[in-house]
VOLOFI-710587 format. One line per field, with one value per residue: residue number from 0; residue in three letters; chain; y, x, z of N, C-alpha, C in turn. Coordinates in Angstrom, 1 decimal. Last residue first. Example, Ala and Ser with C-alpha at 12.3 -4.5 7.8 and 13.67 -1.06 7.14 Angstrom:
residues 2
num	[1 0]
residu	[ser ala]
chaine	[A A]
n_py	[-2.2 -5.7]
n_px	[12.8 13.2]
n_pz	[7.1 7.8]
ca_py	[-1.1 -4.5]
ca_px	[13.7 12.3]
ca_pz	[7.1 7.8]
c_py	[0.0 -3.3]
c_px	[12.9 13.2]
c_pz	[7.9 7.8]
end
This chain:
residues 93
num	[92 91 90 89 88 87 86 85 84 83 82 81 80 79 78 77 76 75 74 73 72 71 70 69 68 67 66 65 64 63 62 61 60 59 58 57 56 55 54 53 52 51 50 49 48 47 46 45 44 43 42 41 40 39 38 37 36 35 34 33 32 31 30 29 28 27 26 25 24 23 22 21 20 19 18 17 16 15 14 13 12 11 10 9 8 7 6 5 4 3 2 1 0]
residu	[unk unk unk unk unk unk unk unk unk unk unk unk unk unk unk unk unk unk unk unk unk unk unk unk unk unk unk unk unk unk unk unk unk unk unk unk unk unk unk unk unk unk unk unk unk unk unk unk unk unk unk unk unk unk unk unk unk unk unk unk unk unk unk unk unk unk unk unk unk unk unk unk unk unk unk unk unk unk unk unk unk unk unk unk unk unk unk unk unk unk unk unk unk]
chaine	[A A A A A A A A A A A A A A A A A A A A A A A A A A A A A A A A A A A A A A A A A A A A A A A A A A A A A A A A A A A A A A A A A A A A A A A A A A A A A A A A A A A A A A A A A A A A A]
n_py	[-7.1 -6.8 -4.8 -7.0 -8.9 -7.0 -6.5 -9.3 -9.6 -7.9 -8.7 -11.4 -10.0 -8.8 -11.0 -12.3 -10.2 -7.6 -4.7 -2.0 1.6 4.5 5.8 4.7 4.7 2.1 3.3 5.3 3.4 1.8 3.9 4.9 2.6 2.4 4.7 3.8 1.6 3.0 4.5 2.6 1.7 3.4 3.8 1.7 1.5 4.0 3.0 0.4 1.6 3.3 1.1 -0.4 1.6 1.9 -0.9 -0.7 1.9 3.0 2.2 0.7 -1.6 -2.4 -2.5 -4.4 -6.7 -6.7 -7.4 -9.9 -11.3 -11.0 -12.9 -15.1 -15.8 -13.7 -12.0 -10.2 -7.7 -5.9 -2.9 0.1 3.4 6.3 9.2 12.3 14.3 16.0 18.7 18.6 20.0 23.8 25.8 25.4 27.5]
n_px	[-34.8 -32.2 -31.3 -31.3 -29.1 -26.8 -27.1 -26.3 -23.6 -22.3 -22.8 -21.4 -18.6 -18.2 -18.2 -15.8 -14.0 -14.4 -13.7 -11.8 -13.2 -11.1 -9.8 -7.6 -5.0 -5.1 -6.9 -5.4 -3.3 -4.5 -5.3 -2.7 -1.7 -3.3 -2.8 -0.1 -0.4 -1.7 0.0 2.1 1.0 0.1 3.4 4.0 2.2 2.9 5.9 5.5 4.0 6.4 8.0 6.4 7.1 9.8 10.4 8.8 7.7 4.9 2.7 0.7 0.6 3.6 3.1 0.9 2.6 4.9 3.0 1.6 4.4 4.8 3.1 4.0 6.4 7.1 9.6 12.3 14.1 17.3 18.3 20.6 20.2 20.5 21.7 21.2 23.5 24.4 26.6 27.7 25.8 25.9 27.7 31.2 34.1]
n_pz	[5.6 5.4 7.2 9.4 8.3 8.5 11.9 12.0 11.3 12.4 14.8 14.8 14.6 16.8 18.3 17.2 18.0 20.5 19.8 21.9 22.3 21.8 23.6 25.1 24.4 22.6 20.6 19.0 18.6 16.5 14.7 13.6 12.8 10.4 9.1 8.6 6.9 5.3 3.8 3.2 0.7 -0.7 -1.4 -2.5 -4.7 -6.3 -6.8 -8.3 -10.9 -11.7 -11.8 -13.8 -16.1 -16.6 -17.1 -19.8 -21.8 -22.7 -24.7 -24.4 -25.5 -24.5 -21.3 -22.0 -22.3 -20.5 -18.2 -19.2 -19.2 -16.8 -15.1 -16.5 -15.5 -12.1 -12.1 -10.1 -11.0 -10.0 -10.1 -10.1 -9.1 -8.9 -7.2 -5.8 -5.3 -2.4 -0.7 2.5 5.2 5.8 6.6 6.7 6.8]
ca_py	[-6.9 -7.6 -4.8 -5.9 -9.4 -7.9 -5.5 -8.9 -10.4 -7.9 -7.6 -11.3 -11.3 -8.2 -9.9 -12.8 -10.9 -8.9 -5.4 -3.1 0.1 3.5 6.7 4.4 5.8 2.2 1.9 5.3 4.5 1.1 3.4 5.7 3.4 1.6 4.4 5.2 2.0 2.2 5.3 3.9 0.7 2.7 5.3 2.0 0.6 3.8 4.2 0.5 0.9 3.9 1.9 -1.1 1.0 3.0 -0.6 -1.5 1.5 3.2 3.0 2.2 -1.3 -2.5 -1.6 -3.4 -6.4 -6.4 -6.5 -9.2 -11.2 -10.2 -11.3 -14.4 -15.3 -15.0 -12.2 -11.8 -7.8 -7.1 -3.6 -0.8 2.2 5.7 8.4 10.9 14.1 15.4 18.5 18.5 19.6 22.2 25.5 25.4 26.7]
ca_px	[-36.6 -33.2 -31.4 -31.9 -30.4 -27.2 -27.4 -27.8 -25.0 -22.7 -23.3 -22.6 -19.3 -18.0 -18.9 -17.5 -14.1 -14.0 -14.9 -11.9 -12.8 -12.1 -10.5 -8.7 -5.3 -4.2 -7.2 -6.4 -3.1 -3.8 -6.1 -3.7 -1.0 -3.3 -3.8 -0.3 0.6 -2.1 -1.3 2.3 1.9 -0.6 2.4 4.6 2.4 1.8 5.7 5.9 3.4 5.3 8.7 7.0 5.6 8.8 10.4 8.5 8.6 5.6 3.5 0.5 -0.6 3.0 3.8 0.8 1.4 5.0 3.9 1.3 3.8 5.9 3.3 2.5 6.1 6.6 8.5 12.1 12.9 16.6 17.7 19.8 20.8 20.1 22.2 20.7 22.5 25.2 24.8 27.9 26.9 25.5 26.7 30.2 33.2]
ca_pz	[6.4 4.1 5.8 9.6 8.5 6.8 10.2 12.3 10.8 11.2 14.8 15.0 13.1 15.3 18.9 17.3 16.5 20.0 19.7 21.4 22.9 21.6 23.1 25.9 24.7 24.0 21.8 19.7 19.2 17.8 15.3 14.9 13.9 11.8 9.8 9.1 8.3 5.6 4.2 4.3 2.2 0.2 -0.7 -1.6 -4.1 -5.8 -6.1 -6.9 -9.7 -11.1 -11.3 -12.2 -15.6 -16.5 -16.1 -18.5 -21.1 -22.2 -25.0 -23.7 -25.5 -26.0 -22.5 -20.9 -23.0 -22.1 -18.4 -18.9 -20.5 -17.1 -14.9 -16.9 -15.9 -13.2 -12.3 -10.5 -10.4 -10.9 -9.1 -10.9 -9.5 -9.7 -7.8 -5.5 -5.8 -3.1 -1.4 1.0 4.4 6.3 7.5 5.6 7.5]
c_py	[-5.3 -7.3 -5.3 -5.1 -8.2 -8.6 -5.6 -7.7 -9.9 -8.7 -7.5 -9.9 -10.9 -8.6 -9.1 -12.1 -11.6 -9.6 -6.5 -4.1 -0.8 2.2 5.9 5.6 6.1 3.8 2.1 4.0 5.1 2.5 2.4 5.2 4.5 1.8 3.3 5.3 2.6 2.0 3.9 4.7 2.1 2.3 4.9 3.1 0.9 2.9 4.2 1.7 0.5 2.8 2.9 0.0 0.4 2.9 0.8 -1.2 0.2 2.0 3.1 2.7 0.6 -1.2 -1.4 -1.9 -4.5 -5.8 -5.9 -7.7 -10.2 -10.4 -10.9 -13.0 -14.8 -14.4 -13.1 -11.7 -9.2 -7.7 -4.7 -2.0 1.0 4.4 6.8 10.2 12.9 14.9 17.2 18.1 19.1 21.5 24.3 25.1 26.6]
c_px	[-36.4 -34.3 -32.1 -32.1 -31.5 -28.8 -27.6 -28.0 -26.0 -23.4 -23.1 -23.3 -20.8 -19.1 -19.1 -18.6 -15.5 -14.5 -14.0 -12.9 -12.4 -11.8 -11.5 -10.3 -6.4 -4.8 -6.5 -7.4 -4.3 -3.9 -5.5 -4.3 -1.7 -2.2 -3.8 -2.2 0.2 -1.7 -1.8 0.6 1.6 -0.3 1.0 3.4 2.9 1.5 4.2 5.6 3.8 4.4 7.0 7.6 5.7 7.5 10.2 9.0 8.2 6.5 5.1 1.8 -0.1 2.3 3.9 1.8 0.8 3.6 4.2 1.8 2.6 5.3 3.9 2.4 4.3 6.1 8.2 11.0 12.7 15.4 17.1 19.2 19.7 20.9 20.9 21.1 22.6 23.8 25.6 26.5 27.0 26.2 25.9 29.4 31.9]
c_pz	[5.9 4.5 5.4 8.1 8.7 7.7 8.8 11.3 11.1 10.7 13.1 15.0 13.5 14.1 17.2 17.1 16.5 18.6 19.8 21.0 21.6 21.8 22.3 24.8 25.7 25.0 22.6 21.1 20.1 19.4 16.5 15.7 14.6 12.8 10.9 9.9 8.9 7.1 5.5 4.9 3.4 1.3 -0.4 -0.7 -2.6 -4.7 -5.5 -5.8 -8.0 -10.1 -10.9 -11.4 -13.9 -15.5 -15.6 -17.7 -20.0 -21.6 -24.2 -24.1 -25.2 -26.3 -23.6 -21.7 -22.7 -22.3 -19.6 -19.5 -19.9 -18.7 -15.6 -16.2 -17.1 -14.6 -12.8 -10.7 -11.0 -10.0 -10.3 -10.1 -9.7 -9.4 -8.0 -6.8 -5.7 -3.6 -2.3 0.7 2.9 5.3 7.2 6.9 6.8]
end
């Protein structure tokens, strides 16, 4: 009887990325210049890419969190505009 189950290692597969192309002359240029690989390069930018995606998420899932909770109000969008205008006004003086 095994206590958990088969280990099985993560397997690698291949994925075709459509770029225009001035992204993808870029891209070269990029790998030229540094040495490394292209899809070395797409493969780290995703990973960065992704772990914003998530920070990001992740904050605005507090912040909803915190409104529904009642821990801070809602500014309306006007209300917002015109308090930032007056602070850019309160600055210049």
């Amino acid at each position: 009887m095994f206590l958990t189950g088969p280990c099985r290692a993560p397997t690698l597969t291949d994925m075709v990325v459509h770029l225009k192309p001035e992204t993808e002359s870029r891209l070269q240029e990029l790998a030229a210049t540094t040495g490394r690989p292209p899809d070395e390069l797409v493969e780290d930018a995703m990973v960065g890419y992704l772990a914003e995606l998530a920070q990001v998420r992740t904050t605005l899932d507090e912040r909803y969190d915190n409104i529904r909770n009642g821990q801070v109000q809602p500014v309306d969008g006007e209300e917002a505009i015109k308090r930032l205008r007056q602070k850019s006004e309160d600055s210049r003086r």
